[in-house]
LUMLUM-666574 format. One line per field, with one value per residue (C-alpha): x, z negated, y; residue number from 1; residue in one letter. Coordinates in steps of 0.25 Angstrom, whole numbers, padded with zeros to 4 digits. Example, Ala and Ser with C-alpha at 12.3 -4.5 7.8 and 13.67 -1.06 7.14 Angstrom:
<rs>
c1 <- c(0049, 0055)
c3 <- c(-0031, -0029)
c2 <- c(-0018, -0004)
num <- c(1, 2)
residuo <- c(A, S)
</rs>
This chain:
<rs>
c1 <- c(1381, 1369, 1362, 1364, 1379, 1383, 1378, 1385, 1397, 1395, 1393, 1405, 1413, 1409, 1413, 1426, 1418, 1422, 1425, 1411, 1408, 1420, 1413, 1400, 1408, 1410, 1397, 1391, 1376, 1367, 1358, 1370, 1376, 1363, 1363, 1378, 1374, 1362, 1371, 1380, 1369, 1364, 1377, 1377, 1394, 1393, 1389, 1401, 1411, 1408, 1407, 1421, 1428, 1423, 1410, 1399, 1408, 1406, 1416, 1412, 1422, 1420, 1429, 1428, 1424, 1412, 1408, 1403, 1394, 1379, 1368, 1361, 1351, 1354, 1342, 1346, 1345, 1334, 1323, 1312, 1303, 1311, 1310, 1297, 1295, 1302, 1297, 1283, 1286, 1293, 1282, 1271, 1280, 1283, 1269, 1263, 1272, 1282, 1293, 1301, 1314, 1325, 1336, 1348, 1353, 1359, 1372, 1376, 1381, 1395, 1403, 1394, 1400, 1385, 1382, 1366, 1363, 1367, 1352, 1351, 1362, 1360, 1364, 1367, 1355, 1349, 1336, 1345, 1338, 1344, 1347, 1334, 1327, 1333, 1329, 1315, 1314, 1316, 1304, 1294, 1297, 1292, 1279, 1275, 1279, 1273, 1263, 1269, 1276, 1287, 1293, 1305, 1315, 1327, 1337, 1344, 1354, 1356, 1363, 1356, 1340, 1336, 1343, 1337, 1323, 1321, 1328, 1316, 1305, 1312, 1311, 1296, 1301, 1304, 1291, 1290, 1280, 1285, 1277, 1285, 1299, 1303, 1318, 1325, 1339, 1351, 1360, 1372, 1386, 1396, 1408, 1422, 1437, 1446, 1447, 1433, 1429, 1415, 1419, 1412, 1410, 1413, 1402, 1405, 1394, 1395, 1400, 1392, 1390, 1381, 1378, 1378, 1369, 1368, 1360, 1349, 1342, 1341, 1338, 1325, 1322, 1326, 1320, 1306, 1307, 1307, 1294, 1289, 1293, 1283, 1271, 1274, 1274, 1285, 1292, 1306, 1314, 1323, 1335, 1347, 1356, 1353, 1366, 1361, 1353, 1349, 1343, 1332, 1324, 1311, 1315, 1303, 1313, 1323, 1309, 1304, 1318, 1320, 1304, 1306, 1319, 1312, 1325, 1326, 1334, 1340, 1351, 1354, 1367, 1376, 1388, 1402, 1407, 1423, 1430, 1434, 1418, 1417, 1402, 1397, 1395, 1383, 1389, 1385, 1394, 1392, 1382, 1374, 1371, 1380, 1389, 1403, 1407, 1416, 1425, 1425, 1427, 1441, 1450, 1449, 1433, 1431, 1440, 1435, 1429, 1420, 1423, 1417, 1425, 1415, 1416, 1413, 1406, 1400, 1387, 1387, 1377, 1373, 1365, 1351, 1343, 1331, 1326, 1315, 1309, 1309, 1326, 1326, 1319, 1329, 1341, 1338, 1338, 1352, 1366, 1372, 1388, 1397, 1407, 1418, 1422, 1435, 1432, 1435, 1427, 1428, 1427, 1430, 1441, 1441, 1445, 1433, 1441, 1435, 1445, 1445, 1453, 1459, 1458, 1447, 1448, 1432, 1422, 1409, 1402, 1392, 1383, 1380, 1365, 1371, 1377, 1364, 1361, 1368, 1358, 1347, 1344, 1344, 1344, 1344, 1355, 1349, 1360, 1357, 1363, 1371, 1368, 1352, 1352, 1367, 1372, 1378, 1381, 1392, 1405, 1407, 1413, 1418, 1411, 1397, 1398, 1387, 1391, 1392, 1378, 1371, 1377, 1370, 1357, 1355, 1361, 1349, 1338, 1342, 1341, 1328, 1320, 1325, 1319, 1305)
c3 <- c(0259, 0250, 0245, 0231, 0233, 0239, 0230, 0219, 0227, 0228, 0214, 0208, 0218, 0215, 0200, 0202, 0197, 0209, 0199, 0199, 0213, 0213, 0201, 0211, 0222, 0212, 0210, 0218, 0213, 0222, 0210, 0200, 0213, 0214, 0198, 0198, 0206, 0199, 0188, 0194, 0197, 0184, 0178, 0176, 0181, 0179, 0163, 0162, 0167, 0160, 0148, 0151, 0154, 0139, 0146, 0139, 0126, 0113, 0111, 0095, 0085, 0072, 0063, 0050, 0056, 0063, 0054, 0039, 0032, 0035, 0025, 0018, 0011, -0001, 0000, -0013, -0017, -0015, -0025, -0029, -0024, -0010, -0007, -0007, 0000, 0011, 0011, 0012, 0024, 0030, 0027, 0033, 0044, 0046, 0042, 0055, 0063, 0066, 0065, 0075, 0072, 0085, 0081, 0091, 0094, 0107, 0103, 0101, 0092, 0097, 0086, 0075, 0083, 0087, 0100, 0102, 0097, 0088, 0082, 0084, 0073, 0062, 0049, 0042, 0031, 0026, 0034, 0049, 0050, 0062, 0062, 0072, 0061, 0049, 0055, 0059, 0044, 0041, 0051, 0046, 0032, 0036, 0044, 0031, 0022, 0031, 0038, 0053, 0065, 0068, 0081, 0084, 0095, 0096, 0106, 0115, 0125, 0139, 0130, 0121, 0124, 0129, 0120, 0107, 0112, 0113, 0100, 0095, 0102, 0097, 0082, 0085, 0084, 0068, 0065, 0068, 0078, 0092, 0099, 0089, 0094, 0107, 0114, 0120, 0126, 0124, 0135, 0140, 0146, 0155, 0150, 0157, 0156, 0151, 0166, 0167, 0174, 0173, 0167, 0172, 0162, 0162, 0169, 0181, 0175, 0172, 0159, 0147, 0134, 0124, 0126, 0112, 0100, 0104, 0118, 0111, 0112, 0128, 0127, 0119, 0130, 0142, 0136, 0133, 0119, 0116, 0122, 0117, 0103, 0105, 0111, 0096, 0089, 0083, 0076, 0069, 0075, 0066, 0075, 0069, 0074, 0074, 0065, 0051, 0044, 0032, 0040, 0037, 0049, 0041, 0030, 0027, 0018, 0031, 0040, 0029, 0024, 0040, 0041, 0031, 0035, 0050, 0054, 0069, 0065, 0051, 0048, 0037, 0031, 0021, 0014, 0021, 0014, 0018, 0027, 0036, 0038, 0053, 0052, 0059, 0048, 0049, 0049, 0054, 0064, 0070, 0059, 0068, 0063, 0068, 0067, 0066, 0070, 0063, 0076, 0076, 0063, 0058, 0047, 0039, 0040, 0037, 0025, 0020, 0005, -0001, -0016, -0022, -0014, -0005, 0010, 0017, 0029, 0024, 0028, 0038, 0049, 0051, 0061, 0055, 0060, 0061, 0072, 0077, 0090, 0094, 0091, 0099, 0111, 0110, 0110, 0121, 0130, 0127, 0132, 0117, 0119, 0120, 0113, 0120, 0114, 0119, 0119, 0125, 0134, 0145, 0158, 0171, 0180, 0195, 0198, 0190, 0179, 0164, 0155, 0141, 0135, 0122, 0118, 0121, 0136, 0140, 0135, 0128, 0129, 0118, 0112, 0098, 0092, 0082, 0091, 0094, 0080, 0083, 0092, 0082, 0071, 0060, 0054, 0041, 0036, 0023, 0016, 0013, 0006, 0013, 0005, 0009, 0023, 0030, 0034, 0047, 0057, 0065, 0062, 0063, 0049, 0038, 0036, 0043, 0046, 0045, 0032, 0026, 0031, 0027, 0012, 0013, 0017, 0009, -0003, 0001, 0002, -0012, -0018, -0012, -0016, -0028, -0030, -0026)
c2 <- c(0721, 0719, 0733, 0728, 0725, 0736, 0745, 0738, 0739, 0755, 0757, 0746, 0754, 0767, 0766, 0756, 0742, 0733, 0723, 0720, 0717, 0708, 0700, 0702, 0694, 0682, 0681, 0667, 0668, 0679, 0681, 0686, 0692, 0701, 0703, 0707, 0718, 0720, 0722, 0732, 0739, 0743, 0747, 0763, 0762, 0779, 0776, 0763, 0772, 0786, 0775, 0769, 0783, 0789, 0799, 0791, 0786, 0791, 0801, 0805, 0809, 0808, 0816, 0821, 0836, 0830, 0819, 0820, 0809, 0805, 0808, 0795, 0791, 0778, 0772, 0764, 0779, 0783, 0787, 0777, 0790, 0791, 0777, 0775, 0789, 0782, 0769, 0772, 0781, 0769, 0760, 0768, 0768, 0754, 0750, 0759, 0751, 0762, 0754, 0745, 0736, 0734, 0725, 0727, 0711, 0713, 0705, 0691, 0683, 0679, 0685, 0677, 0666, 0663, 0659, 0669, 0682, 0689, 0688, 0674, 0670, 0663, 0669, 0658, 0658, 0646, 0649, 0650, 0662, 0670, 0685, 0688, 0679, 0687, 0701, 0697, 0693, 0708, 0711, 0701, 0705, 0720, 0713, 0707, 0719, 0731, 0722, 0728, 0721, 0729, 0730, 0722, 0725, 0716, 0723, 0711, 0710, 0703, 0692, 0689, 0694, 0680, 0674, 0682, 0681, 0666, 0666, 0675, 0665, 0652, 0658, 0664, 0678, 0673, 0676, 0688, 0693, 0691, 0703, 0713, 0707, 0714, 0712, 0722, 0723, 0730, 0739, 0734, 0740, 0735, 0732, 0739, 0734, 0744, 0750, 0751, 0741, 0734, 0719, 0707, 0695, 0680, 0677, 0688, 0697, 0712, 0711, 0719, 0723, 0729, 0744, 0745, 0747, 0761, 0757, 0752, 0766, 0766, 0749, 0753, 0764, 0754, 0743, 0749, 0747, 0763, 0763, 0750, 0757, 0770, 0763, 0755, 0769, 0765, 0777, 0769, 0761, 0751, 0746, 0738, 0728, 0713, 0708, 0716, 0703, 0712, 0721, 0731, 0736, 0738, 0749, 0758, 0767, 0771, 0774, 0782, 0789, 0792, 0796, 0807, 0813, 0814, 0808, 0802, 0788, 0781, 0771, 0764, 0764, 0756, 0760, 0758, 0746, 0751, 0761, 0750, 0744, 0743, 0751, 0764, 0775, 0786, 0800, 0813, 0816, 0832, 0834, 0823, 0809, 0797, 0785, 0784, 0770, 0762, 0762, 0777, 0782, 0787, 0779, 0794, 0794, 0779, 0781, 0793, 0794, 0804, 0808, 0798, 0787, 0784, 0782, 0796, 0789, 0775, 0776, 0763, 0762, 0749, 0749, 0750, 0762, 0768, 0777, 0785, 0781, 0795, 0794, 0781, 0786, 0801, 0791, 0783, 0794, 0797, 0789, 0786, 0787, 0774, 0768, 0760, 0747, 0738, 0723, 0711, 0707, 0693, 0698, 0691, 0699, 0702, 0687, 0680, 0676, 0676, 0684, 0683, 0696, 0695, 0710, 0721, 0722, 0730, 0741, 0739, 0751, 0754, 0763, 0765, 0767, 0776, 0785, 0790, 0795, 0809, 0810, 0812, 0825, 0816, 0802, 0795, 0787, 0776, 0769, 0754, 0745, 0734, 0722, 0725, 0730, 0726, 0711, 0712, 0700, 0704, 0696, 0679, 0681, 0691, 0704, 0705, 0691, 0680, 0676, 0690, 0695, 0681, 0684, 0700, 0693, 0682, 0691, 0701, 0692, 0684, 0698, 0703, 0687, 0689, 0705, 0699)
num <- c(1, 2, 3, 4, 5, 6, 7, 8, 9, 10, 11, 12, 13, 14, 15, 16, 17, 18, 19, 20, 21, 22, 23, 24, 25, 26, 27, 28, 29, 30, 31, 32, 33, 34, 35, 36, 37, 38, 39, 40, 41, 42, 43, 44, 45, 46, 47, 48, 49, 50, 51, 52, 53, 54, 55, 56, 57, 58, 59, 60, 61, 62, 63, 64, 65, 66, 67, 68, 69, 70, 71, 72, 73, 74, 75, 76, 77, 78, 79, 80, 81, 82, 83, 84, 85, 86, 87, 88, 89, 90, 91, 92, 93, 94, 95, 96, 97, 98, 99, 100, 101, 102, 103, 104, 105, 106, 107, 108, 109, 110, 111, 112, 113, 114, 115, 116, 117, 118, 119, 120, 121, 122, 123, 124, 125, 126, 127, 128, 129, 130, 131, 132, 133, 134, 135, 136, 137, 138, 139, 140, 141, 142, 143, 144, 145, 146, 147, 148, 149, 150, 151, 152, 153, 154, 155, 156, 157, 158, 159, 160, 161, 162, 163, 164, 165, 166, 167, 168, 169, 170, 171, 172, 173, 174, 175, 176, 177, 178, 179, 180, 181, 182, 183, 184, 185, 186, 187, 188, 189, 190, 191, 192, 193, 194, 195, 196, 197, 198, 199, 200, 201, 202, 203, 204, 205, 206, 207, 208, 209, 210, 211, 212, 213, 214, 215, 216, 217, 218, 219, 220, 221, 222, 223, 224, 225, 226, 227, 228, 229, 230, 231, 232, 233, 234, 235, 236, 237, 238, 239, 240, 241, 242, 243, 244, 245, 246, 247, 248, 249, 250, 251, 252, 253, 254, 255, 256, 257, 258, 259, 260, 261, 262, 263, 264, 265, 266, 267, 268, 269, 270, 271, 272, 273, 274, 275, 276, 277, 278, 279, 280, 281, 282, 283, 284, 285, 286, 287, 288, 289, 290, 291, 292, 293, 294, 295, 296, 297, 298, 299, 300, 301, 302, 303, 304, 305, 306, 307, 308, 309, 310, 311, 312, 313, 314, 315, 316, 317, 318, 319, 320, 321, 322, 323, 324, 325, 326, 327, 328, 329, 330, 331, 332, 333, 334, 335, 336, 337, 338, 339, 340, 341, 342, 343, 344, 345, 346, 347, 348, 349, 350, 351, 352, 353, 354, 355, 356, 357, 358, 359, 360, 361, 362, 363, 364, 365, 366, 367, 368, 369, 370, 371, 372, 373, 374, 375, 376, 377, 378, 379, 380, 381, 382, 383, 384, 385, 386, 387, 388, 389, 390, 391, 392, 393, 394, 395, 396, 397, 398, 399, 400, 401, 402, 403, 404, 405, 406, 407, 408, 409, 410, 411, 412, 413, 414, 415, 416, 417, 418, 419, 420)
residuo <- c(X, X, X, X, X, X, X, X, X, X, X, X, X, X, X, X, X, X, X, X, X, X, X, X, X, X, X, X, X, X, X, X, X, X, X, X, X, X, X, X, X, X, X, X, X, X, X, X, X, X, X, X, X, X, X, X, X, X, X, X, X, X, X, X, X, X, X, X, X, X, X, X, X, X, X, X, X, X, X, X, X, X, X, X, X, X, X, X, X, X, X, X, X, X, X, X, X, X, X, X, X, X, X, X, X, X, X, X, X, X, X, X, X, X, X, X, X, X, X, X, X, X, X, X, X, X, X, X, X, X, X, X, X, X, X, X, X, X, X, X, X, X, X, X, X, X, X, X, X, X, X, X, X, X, X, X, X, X, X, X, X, X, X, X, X, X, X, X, X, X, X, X, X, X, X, X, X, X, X, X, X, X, X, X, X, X, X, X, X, X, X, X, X, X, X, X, X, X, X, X, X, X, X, X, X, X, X, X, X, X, X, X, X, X, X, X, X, X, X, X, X, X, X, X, X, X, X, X, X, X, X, X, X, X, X, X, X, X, X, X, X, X, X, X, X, X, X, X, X, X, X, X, X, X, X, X, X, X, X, X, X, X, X, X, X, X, X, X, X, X, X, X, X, X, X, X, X, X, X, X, X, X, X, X, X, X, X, X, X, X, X, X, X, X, X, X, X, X, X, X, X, X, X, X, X, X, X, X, X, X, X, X, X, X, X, X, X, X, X, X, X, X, X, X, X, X, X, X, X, X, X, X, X, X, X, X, X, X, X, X, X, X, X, X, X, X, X, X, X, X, X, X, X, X, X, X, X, X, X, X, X, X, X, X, X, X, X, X, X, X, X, X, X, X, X, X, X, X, X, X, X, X, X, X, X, X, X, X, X, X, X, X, X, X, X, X, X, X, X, X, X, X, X, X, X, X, X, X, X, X, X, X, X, X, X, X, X, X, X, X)
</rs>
């Protein structure tokens, strides 16, 4: 027996995965024989199954003894006196070059009905601007207004890394500089059937997903990118996801305000628009920053109301934060917990058929980045407002569709041509 082989058959034995050296044996190519095992050799089976049993998932309670509201600052509150406080330490900031942008656009496009990714889409504006075009405005518009080229990471994946970099050449990086542009790519995890088992996919491949957003700290270490960051001197790091079309990664006010409170990291938050809004909400959880998702928090807590009527926990995370290097390169030494997610996921069984389940049948395993905020002393939560700063691009239609984030943008942009 080959070297390679059998070692793969010791290991898929040893931790009860034989189904993946049945799906080795249909294999007829020698190349994608050898890059099976490859495979099969890079998974850490110990980390899938402590995952799968409950060792390594996140095992938080949030309860109305442990969890009381965040501290914010309004920045629509703040004096003329503090704002420009804060805006000239950002600026300094920004101006030195201390600052770099990573936009996390791992993901595709499918549930926008939009064969690409997800950054590739176009929103529907009279220009045909896609959403990479739409976010590079944002940058170019901080070249011209602080004379600096930021640094830009835009985090991939094995999907979509080809895909999304000859979409950047095509359109000539947008016209923003191309040796500023860097890609990098995000983790991924098997995926397990409800037994366990490792799934293979529709085209007798181990079947995987996203590690989650919260995976991005040990991609940057991985990936060189942490490095790349210091040899930069880069002090703040902006990262955000790709599917926010309004929003702002260059905001001298949340470098400064987070400068002068010596915090480690910031995030922006917008008011909770109901109880039932399926968004994260920043909390202080064991007299530590953190998150509660929308997933995990109770009907009680959702719903409850301070004195004056308003929500007691509304302060929406919306995936718009600010850190230190110093915070990313702590946090990428450290195994974030992970959240189990049922889902339905094709597979093809031990007889090489495709199957196609109709109800939520494997595990996605996932990281949250905001899980790592109750690693650090402190960090700064800035209220926004959502007309100016929040248009989502998740759903094919309804709330945070297309149709609803084009109205935010062009409303936004018709409000700020007609300021100037």
């Amino acid at each position: 027996m080959d070297e390679k082989l059998k070692k793969a058959t010791e290991i898929c034995e040893r931790y009860h995965q034989e189904q993946l050296l049945d799906a080795y044996k249909r294999i007829t190519s020698e190349k994608e024989k050898q890059d099976f095992l490859d495979k099969i050799l890079t998974i850490n089976f110990k980390q899938i199954e402590e995952i799968y049993e409950g060792k390594n998932e996140n095992k938080v309670k949030f309860t109305n003894e442990n969890v009381e509201p965040i501290d914010f600052v309004d920045k629509c509150k703040l004096s003329k006196d503090e704002y420009e406080k804060y805006e000239k330490i950002g600026v300094e900031k920004i101006k030195s070059g201390k600052l770099a942008v990573i936009t996390m656009a791992g993901g595709q496009g499918t549930r926008l009905g939009h064969n690409g990714p997800k950054g590739t889409y176009d929103l529907g504006l009279a220009s045909h601007k896609s959403i990479f075009e739409i976010l590079t405005d944002t940058l170019k518009e901080a070249r011209e207004k602080y004379n600096v080229d930021i640094p830009w990471y835009i985090m991939t994946s094995d999907d979509n890394d080809e895909e999304t970099q000859d979409f950047f050449h095509k359109n000539s990086f947008f016209g923003y500089p191309q040796k500023c542009v860097n890609f990098f790519k995000q983790g991924k995890l098997p995926m397990v059937d409800k037994n366990g088992k490792i799934l293979i996919d529709e085209n007798g491949r181990i079947k995987e997903a996203s590690d989650g957003h919260g995976g991005i700290f040990q991609s940057l270490r991985k990936d060189g990118v942490l490095f790349d960051l210091k040899s930069k001197n880069i002090e703040w790091v902006f990262i955000g996801g790709v599917d926010n079309v309004l929003v702002k990664p260059v905001d001298s006010v949340l470098i400064g305000l987070t400068c002068s409170r010596k915090a480690e990291a910031a995030g922006k938050s917008i008011i909770k628009a109901s109880p039932t809004e399926k968004v994260g909400v920043f909390c202080k959880h064991n007299g530590k920053p953190s998150v509660i998702e929308y997933s995990e928090i109770s009907k009680g807590m959702a719903e409850e109301r301070l004195p004056n009527g308003e929500l007691k926990y509304k302060e929406s995370h919306i995936l718009c934060n600010l850190f230190s290097w110093q915070a990313i390169e702590k946090i990428s030494t450290q195994k974030l917990p992970y959240h189990k997610a049922l889902k339905k996921a094709t597979f093809t069984d031990k007889n090489g058929k495709v199957i196609i389940p109709d109800e939520p049948n494997a595990y996605k395993f996932e990281s949250f980045l905001f899980d790592a905020f109750e690693s650090l002393d402190n960090i700064v939560i800035l209220r926004v407002k959502r007309e100016e700063e929040f248009a989502p691009v998740k759903n094919k239609e309804g709330q945070d569709s297309p149709e609803t984030a084009r109205k935010l943008y062009i409303d936004f942009h018709t409000k700020q041509n007609s300021e100037k």
